[in-house]
matplotlib code that plots the C-alpha trace (Angstrom):
import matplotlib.pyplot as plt

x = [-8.0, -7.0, -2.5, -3.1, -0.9, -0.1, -2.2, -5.5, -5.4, -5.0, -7.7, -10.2, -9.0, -10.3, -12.9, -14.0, -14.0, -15.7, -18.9, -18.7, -18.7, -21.8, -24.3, -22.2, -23.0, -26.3, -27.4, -26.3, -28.3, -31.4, -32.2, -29.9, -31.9, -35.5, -34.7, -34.3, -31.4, -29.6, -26.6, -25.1, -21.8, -20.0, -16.5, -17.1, -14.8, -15.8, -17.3, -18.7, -22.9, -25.2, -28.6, -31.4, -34.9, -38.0, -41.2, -43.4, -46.6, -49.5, -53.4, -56.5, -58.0, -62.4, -62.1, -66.2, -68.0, -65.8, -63.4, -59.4, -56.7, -55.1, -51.3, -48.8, -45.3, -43.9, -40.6, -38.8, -37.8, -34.1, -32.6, -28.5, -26.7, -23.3, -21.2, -19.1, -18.6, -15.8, -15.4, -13.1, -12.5, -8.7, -7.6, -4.8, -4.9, -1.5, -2.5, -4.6, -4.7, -5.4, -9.0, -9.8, -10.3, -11.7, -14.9, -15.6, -12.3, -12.8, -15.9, -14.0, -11.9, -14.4, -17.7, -15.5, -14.8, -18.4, -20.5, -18.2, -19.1, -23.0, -22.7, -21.9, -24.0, -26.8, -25.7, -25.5, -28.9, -30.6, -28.9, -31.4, -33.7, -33.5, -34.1, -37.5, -39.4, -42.3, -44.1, -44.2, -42.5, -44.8, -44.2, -42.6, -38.7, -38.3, -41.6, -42.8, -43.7, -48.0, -50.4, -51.8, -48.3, -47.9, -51.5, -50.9, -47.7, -49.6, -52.3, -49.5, -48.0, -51.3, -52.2, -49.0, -50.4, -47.6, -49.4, -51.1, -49.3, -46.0, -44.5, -44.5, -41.4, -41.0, -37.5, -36.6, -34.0, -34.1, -35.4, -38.9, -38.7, -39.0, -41.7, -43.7, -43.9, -45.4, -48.3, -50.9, -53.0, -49.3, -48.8, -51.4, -52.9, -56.2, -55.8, -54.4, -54.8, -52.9, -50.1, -48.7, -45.3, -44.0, -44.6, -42.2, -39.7, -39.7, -40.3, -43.2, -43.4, -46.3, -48.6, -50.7, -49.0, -45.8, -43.1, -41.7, -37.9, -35.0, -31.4, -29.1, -27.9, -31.1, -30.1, -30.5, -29.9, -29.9, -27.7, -26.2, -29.5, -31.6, -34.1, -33.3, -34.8, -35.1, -35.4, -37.0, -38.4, -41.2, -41.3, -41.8, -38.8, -38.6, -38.3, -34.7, -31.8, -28.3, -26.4, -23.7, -21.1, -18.0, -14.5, -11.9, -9.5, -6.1, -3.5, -2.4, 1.3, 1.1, 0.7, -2.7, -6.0, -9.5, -12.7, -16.7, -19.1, -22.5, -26.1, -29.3, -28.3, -25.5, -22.0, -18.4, -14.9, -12.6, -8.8, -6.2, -2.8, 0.3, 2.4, 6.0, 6.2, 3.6, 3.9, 0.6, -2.4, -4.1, -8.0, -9.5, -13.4, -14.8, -17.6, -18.5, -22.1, -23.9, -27.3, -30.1, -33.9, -35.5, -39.4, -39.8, -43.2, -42.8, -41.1, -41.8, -39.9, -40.9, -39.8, -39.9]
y = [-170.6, -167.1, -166.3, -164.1, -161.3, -158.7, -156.3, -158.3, -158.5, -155.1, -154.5, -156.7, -155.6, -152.1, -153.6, -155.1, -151.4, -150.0, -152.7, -152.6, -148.4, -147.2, -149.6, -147.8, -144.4, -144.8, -146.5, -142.6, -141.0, -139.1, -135.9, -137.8, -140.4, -138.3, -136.0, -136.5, -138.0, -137.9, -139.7, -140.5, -142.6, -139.7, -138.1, -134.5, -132.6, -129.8, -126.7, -128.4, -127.7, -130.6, -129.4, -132.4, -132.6, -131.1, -132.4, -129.6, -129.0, -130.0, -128.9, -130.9, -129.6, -130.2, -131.7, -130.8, -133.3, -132.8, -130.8, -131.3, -132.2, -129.2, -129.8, -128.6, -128.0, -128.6, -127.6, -130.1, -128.0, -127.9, -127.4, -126.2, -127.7, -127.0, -130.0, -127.5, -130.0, -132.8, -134.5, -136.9, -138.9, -140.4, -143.2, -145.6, -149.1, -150.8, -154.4, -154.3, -158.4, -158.8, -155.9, -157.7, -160.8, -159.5, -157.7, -156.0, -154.6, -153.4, -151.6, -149.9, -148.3, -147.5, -146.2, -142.6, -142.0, -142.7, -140.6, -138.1, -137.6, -138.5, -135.6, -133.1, -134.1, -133.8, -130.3, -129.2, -130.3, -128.7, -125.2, -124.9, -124.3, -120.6, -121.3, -122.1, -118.8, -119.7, -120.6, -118.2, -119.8, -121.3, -121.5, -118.7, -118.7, -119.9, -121.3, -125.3, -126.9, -127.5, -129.9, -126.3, -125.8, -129.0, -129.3, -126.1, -127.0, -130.6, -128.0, -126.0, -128.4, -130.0, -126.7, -126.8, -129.7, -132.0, -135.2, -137.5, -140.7, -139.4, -138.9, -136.0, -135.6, -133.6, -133.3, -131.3, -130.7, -133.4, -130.3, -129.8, -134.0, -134.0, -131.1, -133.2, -136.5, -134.6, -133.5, -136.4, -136.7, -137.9, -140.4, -141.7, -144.7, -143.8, -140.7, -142.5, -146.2, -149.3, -149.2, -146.1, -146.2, -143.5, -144.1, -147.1, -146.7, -142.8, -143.1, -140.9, -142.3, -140.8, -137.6, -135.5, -137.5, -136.4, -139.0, -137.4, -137.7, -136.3, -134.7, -133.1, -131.1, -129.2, -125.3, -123.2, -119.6, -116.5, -118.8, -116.1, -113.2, -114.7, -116.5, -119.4, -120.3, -123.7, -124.4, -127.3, -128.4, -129.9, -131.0, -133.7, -135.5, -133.5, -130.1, -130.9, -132.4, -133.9, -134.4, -136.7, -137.3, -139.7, -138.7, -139.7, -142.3, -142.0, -142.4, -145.9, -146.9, -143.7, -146.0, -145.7, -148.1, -146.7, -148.0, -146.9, -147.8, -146.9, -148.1, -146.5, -143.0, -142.8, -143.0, -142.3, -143.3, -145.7, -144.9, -147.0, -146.3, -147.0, -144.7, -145.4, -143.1, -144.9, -148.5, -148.5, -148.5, -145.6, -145.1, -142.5, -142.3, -139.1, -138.1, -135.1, -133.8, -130.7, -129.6, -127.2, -126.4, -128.2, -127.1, -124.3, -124.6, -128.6, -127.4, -124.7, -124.1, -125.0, -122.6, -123.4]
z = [-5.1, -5.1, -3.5, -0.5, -0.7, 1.2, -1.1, -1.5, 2.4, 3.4, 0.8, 3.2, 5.6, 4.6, 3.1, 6.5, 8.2, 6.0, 6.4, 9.4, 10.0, 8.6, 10.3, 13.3, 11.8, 10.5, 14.2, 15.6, 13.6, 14.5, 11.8, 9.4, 8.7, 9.0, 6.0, 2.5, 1.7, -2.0, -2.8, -6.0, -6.6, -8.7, -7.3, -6.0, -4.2, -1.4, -2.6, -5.3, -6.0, -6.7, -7.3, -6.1, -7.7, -6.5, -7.9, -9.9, -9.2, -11.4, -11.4, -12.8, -15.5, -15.8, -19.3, -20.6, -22.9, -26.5, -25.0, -25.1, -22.2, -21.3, -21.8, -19.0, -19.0, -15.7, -14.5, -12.1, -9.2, -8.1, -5.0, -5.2, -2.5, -1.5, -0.7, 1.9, 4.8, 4.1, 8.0, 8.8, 11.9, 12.4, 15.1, 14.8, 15.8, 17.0, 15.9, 13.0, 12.9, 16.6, 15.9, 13.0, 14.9, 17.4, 16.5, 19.6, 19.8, 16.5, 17.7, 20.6, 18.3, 15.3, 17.5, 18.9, 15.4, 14.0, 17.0, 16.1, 12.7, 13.5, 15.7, 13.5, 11.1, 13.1, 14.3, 10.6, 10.3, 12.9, 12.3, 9.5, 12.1, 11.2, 7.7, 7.8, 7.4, 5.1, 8.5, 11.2, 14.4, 16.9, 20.8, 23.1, 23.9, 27.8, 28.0, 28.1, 25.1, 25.3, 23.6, 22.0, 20.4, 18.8, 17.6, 16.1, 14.4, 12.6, 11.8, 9.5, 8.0, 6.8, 5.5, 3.6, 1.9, 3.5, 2.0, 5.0, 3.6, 4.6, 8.2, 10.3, 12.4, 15.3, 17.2, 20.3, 22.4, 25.9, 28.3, 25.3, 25.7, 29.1, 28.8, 26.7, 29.2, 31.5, 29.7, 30.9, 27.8, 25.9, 28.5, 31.2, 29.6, 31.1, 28.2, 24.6, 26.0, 27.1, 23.9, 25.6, 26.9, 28.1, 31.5, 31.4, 28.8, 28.4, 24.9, 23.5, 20.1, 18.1, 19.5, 16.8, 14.1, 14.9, 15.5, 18.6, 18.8, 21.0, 20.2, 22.4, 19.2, 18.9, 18.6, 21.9, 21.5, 24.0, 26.6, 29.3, 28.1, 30.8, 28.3, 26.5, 23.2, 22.3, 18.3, 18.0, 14.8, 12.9, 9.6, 7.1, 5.1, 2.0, 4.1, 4.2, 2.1, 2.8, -0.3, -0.6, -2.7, -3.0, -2.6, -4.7, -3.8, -2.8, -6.3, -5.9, -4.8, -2.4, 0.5, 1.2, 0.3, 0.2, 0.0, -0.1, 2.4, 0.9, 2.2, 1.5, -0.3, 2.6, 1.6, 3.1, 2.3, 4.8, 3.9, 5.7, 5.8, 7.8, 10.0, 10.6, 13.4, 15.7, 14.2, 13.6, 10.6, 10.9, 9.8, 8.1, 7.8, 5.5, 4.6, 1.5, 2.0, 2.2, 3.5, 2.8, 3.1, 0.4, 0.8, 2.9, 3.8, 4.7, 7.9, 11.3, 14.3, 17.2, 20.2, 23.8]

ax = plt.figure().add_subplot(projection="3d")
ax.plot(x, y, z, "-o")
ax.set_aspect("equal")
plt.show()
């Protein structure tokens, strides 16, 4: 049986946090779990450029009776990313022992930290918004989202060959939410039948093959001009990327113990260390990622 030290168990002990914060930040996710997400278990440091694949493009070739194939070359497509957001999230906890054993006092202190960096994750995302010029911008500034606007924006991004076996997103702000409900042919069960919930929970779920959901980060622009301009986008999942790379741990004997969380190409680093001025372990929960537009035409804004 293995001598518990006081090493090995401030090593669970991080080892604990760290389990237990990403399920915390994956569950406040909306965009970041939609788009394409690439992770790879290699130390980066901000600034640094990863560059994530992009399938090439192919075309078939009418072989005739005693002909030959016709041999392509194609060039995997890369998008460069900058990883050029490190976020962190600090809080102390007085009794580390007394958290640990509880688990929803652990919770009390962990879920500020991870909203927090959910939140700005999902703000970087959505700032792409303006990004997306391949498509021309559907929808008028300071008007209500219609059925005409969405069926126009599933129209596009079938045209842009967005393959039907993959999901359509579309995400808007909670005022273009609240637009939508009220449109009866998305929610009157006379309209799209009895599965429709809307009515009762306020959840829209699917319209025009669009997974309809909600974010109070979506961008609004022209606030104080009189108009506001809601950017609410559609897309599908490989219109966007968020890259993310590891950060190194701290040099051991400097007093600080680090350890990955890492669950389905998300990761982040948990460092623990211990503050003589407050009596207290205090938590540190980073994250080293960067996000672009990774196929132009696979996404439009949406303006209402």
């Amino acid at each position: 049986m293995p001598i518990i030290t006081s090493a090995n168990l401030a090593s669970a002990i991080v080892k604990l946090v760290a389990a237990d914060a990403l399920p915390t930040l994956m569950g406040n996710l909306v965009m970041g779990n939609l788009v394409t997400r690439d992770y790879d278990a290699t130390l980066a440091k901000a600034g640094d450029t990863v560059n994530v694949p992009i399938p090439p493009t192919l075309i078939a070739n009418n072989i005739l009776e005693g002909g030959s194939v016709q041999t392509q070359n194609p060039d995997l497509g890369n998008a460069p990313i900058v990883l050029d957001s490190h976020i962190e999230a600090t809080f102390q906890i007085p009794d580390v022992t007394k958290a640990i054993a509880v688990p929803t006092l652990l919770k009390m202190y962990m879920q500020p930290a991870m909203v927090a960096l959910a939140e700005r994750v999902e703000t970087d995302l959505l700032t792409l918004y303006s990004q997306f010029t391949t498509n021309s911008p559907l929808g008028v500034g300071g008007t209500a989202l219609t059925e005409n606007v969405v069926d126009q924006a599933e129209t596009e991004l079938f045209n842009a060959k967005v393959p039907t076996s993959e999901p359509k997103y579309l995400v808007v702000h909670p005022s273009a939410y609240s637009e939508l409900r009220m449109i009866d042919r998305f929610t009157e069960a006379d309209k799209v039948g009895p599965l429709s919930q809307a009515i009762d929970t306020g959840v829209l779920g699917r319209i025009k093959d669009f997974f309809v959901y909600r974010s109070q980060f979506v961008v609004q622009t022209g606030i104080g001009t009189g108009t506001v301009t809601t950017n609410n986008l559609a897309f599908a999942r490989d219109a966007m990327a968020l890259a993310i790379r590891r950060l190194p741990k701290p040099l051991p004997g400097t007093g600080a113990i680090a350890e990955y969380a890492e669950l389905g190409n998300f990761g982040m680093r948990v460092v623990m260390s211990y503050q003589p001025n407050t009596l207290a372990q205090q938590f540190t929960v980073d994250i080293l990622y960067g996000c672009a537009v990774l196929r132009n035409e696979h996404g439009i804004q949406v303006r209402s």
